[in-house]
Biotite code that builds the C-alpha atoms (Angstrom):
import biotite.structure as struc

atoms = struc.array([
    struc.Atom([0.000, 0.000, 0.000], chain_id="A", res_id=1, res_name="UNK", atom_name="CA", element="C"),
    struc.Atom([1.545, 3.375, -1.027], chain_id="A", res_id=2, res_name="UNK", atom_name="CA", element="C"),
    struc.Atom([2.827, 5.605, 1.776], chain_id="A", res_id=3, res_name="UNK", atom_name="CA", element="C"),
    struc.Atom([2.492, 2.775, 4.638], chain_id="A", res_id=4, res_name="UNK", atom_name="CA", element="C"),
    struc.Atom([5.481, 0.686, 3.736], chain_id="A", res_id=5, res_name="UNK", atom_name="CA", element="C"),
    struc.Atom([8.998, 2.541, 3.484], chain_id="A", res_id=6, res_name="UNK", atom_name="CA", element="C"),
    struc.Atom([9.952, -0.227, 1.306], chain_id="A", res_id=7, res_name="UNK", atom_name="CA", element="C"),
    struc.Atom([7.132, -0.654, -1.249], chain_id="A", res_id=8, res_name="UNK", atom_name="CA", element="C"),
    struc.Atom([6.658, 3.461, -1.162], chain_id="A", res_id=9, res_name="UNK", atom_name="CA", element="C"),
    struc.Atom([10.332, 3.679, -2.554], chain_id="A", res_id=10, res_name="UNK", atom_name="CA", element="C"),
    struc.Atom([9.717, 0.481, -5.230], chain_id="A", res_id=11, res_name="UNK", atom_name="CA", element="C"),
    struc.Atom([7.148, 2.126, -6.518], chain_id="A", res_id=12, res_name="UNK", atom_name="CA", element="C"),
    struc.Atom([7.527, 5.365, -6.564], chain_id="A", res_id=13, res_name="UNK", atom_name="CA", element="C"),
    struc.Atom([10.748, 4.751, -8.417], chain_id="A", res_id=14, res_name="UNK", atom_name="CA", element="C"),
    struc.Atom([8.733, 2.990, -10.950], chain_id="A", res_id=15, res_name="UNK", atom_name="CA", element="C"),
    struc.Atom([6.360, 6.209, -11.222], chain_id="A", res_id=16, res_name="UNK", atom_name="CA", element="C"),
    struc.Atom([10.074, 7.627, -12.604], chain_id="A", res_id=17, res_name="UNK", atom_name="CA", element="C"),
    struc.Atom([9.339, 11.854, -13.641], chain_id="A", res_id=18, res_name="UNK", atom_name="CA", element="C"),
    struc.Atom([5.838, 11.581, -11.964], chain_id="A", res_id=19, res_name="UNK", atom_name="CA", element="C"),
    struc.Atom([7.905, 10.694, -8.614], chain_id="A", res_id=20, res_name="UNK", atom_name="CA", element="C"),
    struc.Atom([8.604, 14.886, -8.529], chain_id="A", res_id=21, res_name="UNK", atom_name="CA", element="C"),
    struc.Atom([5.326, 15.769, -8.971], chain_id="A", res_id=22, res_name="UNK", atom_name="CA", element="C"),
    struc.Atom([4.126, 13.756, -6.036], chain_id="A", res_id=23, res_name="UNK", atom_name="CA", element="C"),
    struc.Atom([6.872, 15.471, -3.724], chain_id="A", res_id=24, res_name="UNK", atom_name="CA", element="C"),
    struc.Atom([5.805, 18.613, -5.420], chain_id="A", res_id=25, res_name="UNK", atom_name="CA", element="C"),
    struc.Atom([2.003, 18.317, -4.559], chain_id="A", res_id=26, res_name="UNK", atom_name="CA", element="C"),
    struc.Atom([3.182, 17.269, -1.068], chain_id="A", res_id=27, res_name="UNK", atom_name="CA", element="C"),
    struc.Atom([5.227, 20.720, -0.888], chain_id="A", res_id=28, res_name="UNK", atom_name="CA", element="C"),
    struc.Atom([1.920, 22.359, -1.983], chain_id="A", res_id=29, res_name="UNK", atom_name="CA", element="C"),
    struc.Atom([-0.389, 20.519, 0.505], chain_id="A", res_id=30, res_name="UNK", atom_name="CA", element="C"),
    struc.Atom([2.099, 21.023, 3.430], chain_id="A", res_id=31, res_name="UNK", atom_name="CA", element="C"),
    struc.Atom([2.158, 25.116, 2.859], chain_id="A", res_id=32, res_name="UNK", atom_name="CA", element="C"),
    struc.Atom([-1.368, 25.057, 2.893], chain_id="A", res_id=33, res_name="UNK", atom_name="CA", element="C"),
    struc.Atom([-1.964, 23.710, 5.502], chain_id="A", res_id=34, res_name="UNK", atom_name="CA", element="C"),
    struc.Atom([0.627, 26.122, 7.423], chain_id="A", res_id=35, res_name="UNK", atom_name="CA", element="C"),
    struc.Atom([3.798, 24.292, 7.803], chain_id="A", res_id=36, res_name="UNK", atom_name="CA", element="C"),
    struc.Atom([6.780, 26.330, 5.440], chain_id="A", res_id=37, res_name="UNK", atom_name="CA", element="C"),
    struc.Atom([9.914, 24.434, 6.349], chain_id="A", res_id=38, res_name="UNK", atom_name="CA", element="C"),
    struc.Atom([8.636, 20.692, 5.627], chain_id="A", res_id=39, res_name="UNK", atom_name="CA", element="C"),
    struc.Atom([7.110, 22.544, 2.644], chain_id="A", res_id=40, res_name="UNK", atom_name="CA", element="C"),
    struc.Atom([10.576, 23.843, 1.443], chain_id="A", res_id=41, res_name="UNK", atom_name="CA", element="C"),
    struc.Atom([12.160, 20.318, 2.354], chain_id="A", res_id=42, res_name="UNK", atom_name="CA", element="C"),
    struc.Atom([9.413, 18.463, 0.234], chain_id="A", res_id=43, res_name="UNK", atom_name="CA", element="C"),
    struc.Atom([10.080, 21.013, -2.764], chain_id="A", res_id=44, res_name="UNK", atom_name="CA", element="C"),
    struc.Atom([14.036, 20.706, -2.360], chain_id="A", res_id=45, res_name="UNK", atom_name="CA", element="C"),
    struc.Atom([13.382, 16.682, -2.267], chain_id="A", res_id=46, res_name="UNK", atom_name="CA", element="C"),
    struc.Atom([11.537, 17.721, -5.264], chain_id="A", res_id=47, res_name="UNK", atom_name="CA", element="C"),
    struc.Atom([13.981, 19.059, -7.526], chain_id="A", res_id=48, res_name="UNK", atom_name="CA", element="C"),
    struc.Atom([16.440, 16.764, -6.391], chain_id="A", res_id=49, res_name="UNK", atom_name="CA", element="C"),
    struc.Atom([14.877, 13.927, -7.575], chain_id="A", res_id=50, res_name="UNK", atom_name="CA", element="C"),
    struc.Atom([14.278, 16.322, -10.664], chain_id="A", res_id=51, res_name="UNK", atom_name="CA", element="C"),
    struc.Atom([17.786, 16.560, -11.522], chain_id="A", res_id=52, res_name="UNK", atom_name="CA", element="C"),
    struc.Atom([19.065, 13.097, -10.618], chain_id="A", res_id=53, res_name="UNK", atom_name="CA", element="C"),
    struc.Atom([16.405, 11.432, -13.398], chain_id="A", res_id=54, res_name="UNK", atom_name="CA", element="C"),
    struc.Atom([16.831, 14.773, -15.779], chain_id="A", res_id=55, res_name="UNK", atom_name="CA", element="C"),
    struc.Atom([13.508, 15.750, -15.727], chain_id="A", res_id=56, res_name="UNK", atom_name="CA", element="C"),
    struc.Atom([12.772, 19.328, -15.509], chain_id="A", res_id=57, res_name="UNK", atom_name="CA", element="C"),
    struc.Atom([9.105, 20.692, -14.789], chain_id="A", res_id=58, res_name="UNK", atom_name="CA", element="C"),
    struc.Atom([7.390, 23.059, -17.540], chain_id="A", res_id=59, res_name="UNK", atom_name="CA", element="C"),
    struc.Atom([6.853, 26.228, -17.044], chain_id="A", res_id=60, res_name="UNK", atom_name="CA", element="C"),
    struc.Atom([3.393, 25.842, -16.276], chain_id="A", res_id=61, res_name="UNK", atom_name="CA", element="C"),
    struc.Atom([4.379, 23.386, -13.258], chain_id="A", res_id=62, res_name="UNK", atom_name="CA", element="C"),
    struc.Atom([6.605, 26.069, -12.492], chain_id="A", res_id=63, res_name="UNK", atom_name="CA", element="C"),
    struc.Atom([4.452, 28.758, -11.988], chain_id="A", res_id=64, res_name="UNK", atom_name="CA", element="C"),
    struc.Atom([1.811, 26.443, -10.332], chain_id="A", res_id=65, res_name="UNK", atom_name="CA", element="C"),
    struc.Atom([4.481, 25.468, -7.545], chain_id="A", res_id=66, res_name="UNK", atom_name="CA", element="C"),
    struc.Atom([5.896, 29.267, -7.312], chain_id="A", res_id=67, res_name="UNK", atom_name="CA", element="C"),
    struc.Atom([2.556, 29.965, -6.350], chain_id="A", res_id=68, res_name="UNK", atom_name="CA", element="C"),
    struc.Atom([1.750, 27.170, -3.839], chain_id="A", res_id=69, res_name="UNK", atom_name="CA", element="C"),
    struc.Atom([5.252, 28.467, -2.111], chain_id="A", res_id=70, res_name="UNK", atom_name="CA", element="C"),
    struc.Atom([5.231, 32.214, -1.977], chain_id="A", res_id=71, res_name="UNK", atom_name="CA", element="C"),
    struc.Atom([3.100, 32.637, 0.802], chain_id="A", res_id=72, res_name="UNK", atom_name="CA", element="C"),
    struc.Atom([5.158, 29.900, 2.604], chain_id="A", res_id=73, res_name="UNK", atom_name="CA", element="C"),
    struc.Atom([8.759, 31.317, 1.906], chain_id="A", res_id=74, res_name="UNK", atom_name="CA", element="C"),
    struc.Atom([7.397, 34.927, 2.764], chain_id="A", res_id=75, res_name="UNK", atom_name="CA", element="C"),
    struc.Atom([6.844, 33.599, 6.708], chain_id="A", res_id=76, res_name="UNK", atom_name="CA", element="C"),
    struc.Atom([10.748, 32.330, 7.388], chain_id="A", res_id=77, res_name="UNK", atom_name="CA", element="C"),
    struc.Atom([13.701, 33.637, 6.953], chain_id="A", res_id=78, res_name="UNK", atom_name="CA", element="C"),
    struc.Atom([15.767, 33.762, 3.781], chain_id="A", res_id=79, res_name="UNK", atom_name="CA", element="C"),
    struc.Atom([18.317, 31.740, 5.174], chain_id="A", res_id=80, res_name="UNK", atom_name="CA", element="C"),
    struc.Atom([15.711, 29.618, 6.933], chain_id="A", res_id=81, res_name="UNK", atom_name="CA", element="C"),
    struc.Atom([14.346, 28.311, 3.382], chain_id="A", res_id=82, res_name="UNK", atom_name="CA", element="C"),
    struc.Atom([17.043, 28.283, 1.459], chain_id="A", res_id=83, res_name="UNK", atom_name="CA", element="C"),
    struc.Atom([18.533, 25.741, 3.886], chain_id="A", res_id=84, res_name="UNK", atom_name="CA", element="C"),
    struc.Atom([15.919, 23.276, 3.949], chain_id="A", res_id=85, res_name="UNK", atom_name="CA", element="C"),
    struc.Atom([15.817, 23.270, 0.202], chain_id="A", res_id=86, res_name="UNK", atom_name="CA", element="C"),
    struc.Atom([19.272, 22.300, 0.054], chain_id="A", res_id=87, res_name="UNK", atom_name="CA", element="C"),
    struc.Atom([18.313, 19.594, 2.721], chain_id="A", res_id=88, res_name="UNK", atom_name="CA", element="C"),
    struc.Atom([15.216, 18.391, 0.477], chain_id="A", res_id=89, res_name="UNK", atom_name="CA", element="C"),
    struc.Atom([17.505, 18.328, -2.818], chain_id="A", res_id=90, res_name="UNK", atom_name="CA", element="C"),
    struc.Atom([20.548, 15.928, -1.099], chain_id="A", res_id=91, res_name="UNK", atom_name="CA", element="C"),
    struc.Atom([18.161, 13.553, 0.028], chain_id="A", res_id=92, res_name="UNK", atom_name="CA", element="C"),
    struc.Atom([17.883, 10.379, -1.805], chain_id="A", res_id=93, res_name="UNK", atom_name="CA", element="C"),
    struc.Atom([14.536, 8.629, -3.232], chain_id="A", res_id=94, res_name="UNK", atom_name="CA", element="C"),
    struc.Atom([14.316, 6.076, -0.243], chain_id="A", res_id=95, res_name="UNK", atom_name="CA", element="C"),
    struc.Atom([14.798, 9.175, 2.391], chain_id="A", res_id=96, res_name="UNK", atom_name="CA", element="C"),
    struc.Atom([12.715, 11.557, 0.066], chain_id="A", res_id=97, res_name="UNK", atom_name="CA", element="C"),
    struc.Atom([9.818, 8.157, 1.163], chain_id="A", res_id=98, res_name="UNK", atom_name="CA", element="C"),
    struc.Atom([10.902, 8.685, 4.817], chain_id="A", res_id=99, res_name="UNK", atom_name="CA", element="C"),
    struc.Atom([10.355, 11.908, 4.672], chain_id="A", res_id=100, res_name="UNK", atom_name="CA", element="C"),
    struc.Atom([6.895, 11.726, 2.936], chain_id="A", res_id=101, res_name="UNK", atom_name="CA", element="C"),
    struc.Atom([5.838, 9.052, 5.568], chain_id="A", res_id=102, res_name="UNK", atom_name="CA", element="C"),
    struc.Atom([6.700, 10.970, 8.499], chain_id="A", res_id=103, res_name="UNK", atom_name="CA", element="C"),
    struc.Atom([4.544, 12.905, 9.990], chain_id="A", res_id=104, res_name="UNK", atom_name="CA", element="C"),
    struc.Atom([6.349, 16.218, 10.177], chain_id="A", res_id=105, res_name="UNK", atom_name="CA", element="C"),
    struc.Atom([7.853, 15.830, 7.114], chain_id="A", res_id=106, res_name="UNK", atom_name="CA", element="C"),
    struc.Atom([11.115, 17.595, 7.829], chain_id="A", res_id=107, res_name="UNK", atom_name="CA", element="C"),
    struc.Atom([11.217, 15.991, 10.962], chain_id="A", res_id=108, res_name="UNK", atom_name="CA", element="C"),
    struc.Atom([10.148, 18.741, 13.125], chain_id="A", res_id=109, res_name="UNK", atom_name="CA", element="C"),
    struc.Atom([12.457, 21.920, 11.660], chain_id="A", res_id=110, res_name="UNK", atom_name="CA", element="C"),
    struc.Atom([8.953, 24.171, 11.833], chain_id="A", res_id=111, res_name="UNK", atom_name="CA", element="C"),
    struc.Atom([8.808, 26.935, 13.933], chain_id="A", res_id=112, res_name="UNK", atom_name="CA", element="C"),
])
C-alpha cells in the first residue's frame, strides 16, 4: 500500500520515474497550505532533487503552479531559513525523500 510501507513506497515510486517529482511537489503544496513552510521547502528541495538526478525538468506551467503554492510559505521564514531546507530536500535520496513523505512532520520537526 503506497505511503504505509517505506519499502514498497520507494519500489514504486521509483517505478512512477518523472511523476515521482510531482508527487513530492504536490506534497510541498499541501504542506504550505496547511501552514507548515519548512517541511514545505524540504518536500520542494526533495523535489527538484529527484528532478535533476532522473533529468527531468518541470514546464513552465508546473513552475508557476508550484511558485505559487510556495510564496506565501517562503514569505513567513527567513531567507536563510528556506534556502537551507531546500538544500536539505535536494541531497536527500529517493528512499529518504519516502521517509520523509511518511513521516509525519515531514522535515522531521524543523517548523517553527
Amino acid at each position: 500500500m503506497l505511503f504505509t510501507d517505506i519499502e514498497g513506497s520507494t519500489a514504486l515510486l521509483t517505478r512512477l520515474g518523472e511523476r515521482y517529482g510531482n508527487i513530492l511537489e504536490l506534497s510541498a503544496a499541501i504542506t504550505a497550505a496547511l501552514g507548515d513552510p519548512l517541511p514545505a521547502a524540504r518536500l520542494a528541495g526533495a523535489a527538484e532533487g529527484i528532478r535533476q538526478q532522473s533529468g527531468t525538468l518541470r514546464t513552465d506551467l508546473e513552475e508557476a503552479r508550484m511558485e505559487r503554492y510556495l510564496t506565501s510559505a517562503r514569505a513567513t521564514v527567513t531567507p536563510q531559513a528556506w534556502t537551507a531546507e531546500l538544500a536539505a530536500g535536494r541531497a536527500l535520496t529517493q528512499h529518504e525523500a519516502v521517509i520523509l513523505l511518511l513521516s509525519p512532520s515531514p522535515a522531521g520537526s524543523t517548523s517553527a
